[in-house]
C-alpha positions in Angstrom: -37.8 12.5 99.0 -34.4 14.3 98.9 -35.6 17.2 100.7 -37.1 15.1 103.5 -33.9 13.3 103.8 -32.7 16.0 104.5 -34.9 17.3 106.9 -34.9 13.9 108.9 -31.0 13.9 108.8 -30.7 17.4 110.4 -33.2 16.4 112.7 -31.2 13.1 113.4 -27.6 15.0 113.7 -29.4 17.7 116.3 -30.9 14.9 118.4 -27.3 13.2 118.8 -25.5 16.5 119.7 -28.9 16.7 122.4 -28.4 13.9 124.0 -24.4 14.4 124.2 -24.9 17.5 126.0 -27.9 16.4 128.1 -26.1 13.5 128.9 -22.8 15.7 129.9 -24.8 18.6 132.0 -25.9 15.3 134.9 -22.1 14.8 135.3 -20.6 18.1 135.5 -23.8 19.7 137.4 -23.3 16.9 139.7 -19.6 17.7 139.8 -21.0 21.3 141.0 -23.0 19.9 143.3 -20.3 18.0 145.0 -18.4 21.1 145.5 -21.1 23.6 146.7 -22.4 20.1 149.4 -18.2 20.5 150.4 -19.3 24.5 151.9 -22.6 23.9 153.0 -25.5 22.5 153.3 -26.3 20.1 150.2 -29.3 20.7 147.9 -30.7 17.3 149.2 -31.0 19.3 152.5 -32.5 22.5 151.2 -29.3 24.2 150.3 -29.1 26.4 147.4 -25.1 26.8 147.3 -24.4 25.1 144.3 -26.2 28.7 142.7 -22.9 30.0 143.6 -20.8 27.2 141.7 -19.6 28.1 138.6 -19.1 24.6 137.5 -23.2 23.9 138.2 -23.9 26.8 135.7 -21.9 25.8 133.2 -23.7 21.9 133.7 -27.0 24.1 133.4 -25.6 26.0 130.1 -24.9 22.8 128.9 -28.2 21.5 129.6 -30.0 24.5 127.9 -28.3 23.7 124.7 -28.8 20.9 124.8 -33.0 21.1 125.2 -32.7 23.7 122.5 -30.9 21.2 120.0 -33.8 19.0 120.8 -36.1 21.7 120.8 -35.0 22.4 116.9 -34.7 19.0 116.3 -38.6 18.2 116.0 -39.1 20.8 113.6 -36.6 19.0 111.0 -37.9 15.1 112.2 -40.8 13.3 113.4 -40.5 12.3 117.2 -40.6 8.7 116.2 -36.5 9.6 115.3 -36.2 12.2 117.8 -37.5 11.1 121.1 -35.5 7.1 121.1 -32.5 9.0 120.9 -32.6 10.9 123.5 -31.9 7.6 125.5 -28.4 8.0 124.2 -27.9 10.7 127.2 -28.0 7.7 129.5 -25.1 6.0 127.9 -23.2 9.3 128.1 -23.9 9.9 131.6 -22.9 6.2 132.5 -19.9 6.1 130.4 -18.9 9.8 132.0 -19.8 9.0 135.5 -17.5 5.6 135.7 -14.6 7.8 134.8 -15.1 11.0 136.1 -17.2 10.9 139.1 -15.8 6.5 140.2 -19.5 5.5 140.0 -19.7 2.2 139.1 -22.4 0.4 136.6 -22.6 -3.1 137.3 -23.8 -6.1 135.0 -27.2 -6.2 136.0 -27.3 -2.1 136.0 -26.3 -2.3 132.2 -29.0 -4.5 131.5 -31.1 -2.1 133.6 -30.3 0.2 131.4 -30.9 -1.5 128.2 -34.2 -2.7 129.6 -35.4 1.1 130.0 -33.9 2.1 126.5 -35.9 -0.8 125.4 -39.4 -0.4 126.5 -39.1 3.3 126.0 -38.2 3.1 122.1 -41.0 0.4 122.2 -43.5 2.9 123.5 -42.4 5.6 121.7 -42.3 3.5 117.9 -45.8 2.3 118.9 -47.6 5.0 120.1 -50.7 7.3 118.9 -49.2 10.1 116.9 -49.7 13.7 117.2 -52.4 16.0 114.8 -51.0 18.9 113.5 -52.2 22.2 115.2 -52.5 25.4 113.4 -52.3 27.7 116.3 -52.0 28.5 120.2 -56.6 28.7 120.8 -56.9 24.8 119.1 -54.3 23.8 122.0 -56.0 25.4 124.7 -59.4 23.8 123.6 -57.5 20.7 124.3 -55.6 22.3 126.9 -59.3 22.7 128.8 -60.9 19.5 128.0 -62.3 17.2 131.0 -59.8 14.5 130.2 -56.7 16.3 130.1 -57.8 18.9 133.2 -58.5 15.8 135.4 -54.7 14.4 134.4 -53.6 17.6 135.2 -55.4 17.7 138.7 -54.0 14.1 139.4 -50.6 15.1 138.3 -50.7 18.0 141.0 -52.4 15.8 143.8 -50.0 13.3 143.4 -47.2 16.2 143.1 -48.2 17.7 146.2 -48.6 14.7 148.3 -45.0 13.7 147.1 -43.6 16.9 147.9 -45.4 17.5 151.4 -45.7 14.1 153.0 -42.8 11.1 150.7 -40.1 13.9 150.7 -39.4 14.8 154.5 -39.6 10.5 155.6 -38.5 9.2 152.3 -36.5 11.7 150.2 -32.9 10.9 150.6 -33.0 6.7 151.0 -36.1 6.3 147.8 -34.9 7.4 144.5 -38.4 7.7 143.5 -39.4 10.4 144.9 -37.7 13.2 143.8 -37.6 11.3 140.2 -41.2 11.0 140.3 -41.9 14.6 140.8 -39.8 15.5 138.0 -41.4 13.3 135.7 -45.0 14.3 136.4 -44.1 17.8 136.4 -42.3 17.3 133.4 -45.3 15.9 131.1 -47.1 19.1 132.0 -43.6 21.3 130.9 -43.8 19.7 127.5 -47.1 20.0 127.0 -46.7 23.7 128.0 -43.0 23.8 125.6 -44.9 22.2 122.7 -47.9 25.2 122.6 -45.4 27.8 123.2 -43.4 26.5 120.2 -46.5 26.8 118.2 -46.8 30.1 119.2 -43.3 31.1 117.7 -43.5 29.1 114.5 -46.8 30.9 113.9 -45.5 34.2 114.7 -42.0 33.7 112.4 -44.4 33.1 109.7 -46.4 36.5 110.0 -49.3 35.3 112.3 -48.4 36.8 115.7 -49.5 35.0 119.1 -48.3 37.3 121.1 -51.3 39.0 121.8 -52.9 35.9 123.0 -53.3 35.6 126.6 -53.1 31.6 126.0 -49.5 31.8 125.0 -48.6 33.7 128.1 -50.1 31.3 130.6 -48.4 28.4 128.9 -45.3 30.4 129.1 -46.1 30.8 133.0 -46.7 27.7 133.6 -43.8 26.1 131.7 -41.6 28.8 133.6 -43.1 27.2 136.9 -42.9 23.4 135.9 -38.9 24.1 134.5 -38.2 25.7 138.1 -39.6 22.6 140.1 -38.0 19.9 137.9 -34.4 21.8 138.1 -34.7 22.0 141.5 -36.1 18.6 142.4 -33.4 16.9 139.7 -30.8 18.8 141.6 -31.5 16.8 144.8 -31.9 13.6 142.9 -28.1 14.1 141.1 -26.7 15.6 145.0 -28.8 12.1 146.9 -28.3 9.5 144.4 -25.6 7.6 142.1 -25.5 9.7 138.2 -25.9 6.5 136.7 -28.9 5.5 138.4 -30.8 9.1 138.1 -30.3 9.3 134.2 -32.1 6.3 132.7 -35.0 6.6 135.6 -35.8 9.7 135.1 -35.6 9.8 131.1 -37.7 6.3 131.2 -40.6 7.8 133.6 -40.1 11.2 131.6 -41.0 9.8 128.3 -43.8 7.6 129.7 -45.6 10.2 131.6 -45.0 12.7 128.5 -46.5 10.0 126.6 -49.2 9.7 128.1 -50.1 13.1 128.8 -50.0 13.5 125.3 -52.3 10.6 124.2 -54.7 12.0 126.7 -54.4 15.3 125.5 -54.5 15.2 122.2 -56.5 12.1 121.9 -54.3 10.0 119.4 -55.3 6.6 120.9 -58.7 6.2 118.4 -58.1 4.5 115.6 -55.2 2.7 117.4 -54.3 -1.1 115.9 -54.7 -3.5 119.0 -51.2 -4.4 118.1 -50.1 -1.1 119.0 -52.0 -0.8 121.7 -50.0 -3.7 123.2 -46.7 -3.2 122.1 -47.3 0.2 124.1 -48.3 -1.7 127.1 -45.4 -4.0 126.6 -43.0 -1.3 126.5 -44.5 0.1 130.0 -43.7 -2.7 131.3 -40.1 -3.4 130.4 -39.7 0.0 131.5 -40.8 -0.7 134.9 -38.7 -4.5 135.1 -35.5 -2.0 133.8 -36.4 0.8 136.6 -37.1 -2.1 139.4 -33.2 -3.5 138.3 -31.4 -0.3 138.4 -32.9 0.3 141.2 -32.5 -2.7 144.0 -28.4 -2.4 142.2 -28.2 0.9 143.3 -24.9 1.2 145.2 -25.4 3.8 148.1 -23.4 7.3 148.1 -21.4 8.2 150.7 -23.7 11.6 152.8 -22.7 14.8 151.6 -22.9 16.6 155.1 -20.1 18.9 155.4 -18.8 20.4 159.1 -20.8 23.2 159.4 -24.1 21.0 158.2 -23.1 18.3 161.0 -22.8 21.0 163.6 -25.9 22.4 162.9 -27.6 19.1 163.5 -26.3 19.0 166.7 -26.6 22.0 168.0 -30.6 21.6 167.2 -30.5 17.7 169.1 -28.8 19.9 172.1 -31.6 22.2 172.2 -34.4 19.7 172.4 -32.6 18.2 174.9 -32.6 21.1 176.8 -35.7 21.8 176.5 -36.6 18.7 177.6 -34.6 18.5 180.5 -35.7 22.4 181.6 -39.7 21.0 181.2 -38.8 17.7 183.5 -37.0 20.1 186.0 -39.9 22.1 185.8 -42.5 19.4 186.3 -40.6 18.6 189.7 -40.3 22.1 191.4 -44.1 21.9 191.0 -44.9 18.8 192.7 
């Protein structure tokens, strides 16, 4: 008992300093953001300044630490402890964004809030949980099963149609897009994160993995799914108000991770219908909490600096040229 005390309080005290630091890296990568947008084109418009921003890096070094604190921490604790607090990053973005960045959280956008932290500590308390896996092969085998491949082709389709055909109309005035393609990517990064873990664990102990060509492709594609979330969270934080992006995207992010991983790992037989509907209950307080943050959303002022405005008008000049040189042209031929 003493020794799993222990173990549950390290993993407790690692999942605090997580979400501290998670909740941190939105404010002052956003702060980066605000600088780079102030010499160019802003991420939300394809501009990749904000690489050159020191203050973005050190938002992204604080980010890494804190995924790896949270990383460590489910070694020590079981993510029934580990995952609900991560929903204390929200309260440290919103808390860091009214002071430093002047974004305000109204009344009904705290009980947004609480709504999301709600259902998602609901779904995570009452869902399936995981079976223990020995090694990287008894992942893949679940990795490869009908059921979690057809997930994984939804997940893309509805990736790809996001990306190619919501983005370019809907991007910068719907929140959901960008968050959405975060989140979906994301279930498939932890997925990915969780078999790669294994992969270490076993080969501290003396069984290397390394070898495997299964630990590599995960390692590819959690390298891929990482890239697209970072870059797709970037325009979120540059579009949309901090206080807003956080508890959306950790309340979609757990839910799709969820249930990517009942589907992968088949935890839902055996399931009380109590649970069951506590799970479903939770869903839905997290969408009622995402719906209220949402329509209380207060608009940010356009990051488009000089150089970006200049550029949009020097292309509206040169279709209107063209057009004009294509009418003139039309009437020398008559």
């Amino acid at each position: 008992m003493d020794a799993s005390f222990s173990d549950n309080l390290k993993g407790f005290i690692l999942a605090v300093v997580s979400s501290v630091f998670i909740g941190s890296s939105f404010i002052i990568k956003k702060k980066g953001l605000q600088r780079a947008a102030a010499s160019g084109a802003p991420a939300s418009s394809g501009g990749y300044g904000y690489l050159l921003e020191p203050l973005w890096w050190i938002g992204m070094v604080t980010m890494i630490v804190g995924e790896i604190a949270n990383f460590v921490a489910y070694i020590f604790a079981p993510a029934v402890l580990v995952t609900p607090l991560g929903a204390l990053s929200i309260i440290v973005s919103a808390v860091l964004a009214h002071f430093l960045l002047k974004e305000k959280l109204r009344k009904m956008g705290i009980q947004g809030c609480v709504l999301c932290i709600v259902g998602s500590t609901l779904i995570v308390l009452h869902a399936p949980s995981e079976h223990s896996l020995s090694s990287v092969e008894e992942i893949w085998e679940l990795a490869t099963q009908p059921a979690f491949l057809l997930y994984t082709a939804s997940a893309i389709a509805v990736v790809l149609v996001l990306v190619l055909y919501c983005e370019p109309r809907y991007g910068l005035t719907n929140i959901m897009v960008y968050i959405g393609i975060c989140s979906i990517i994301g279930s498939l990064t932890v997925m990915s994160i969780k078999a790669i873990g294994i992969a270490i664990k076993l080969t501290l102990e003396g069984s290397s993995q390394v070898a495997d060509f299964q630990t590599w492709v995960f390692a590819m594609v959690a390298i891929t799914c990482i890239i697209t979330q970072l870059n797709y969270l970037n325009k979120a934080l540059d579009t949309f108000n901090t206080a807003v992006v956080s508890p959306i995207y950790y309340a979609l992010f757990t839910s799709f991770t969820i249930l990517a991983s009942a589907i992968m790992f088949k935890d839902w037989s055996g399931q009380s219908a109590s649970s069951i509907v506590s799970v479903l209950c939770g869903f839905i307080t997290v969408l009622s909490g995402t719906m209220v943050l949402h329509s209380t959303r207060e608009s940010d002022p356009p990051l488009i600096t000089g150089m970006y405005m200049q550029e949009n008008l020097r292309q509206t000049m040169h279709r209107q040229c063209v057009a004009l040189i294509h009418a003139c042209g039309k009437k020398v031929f008559q």
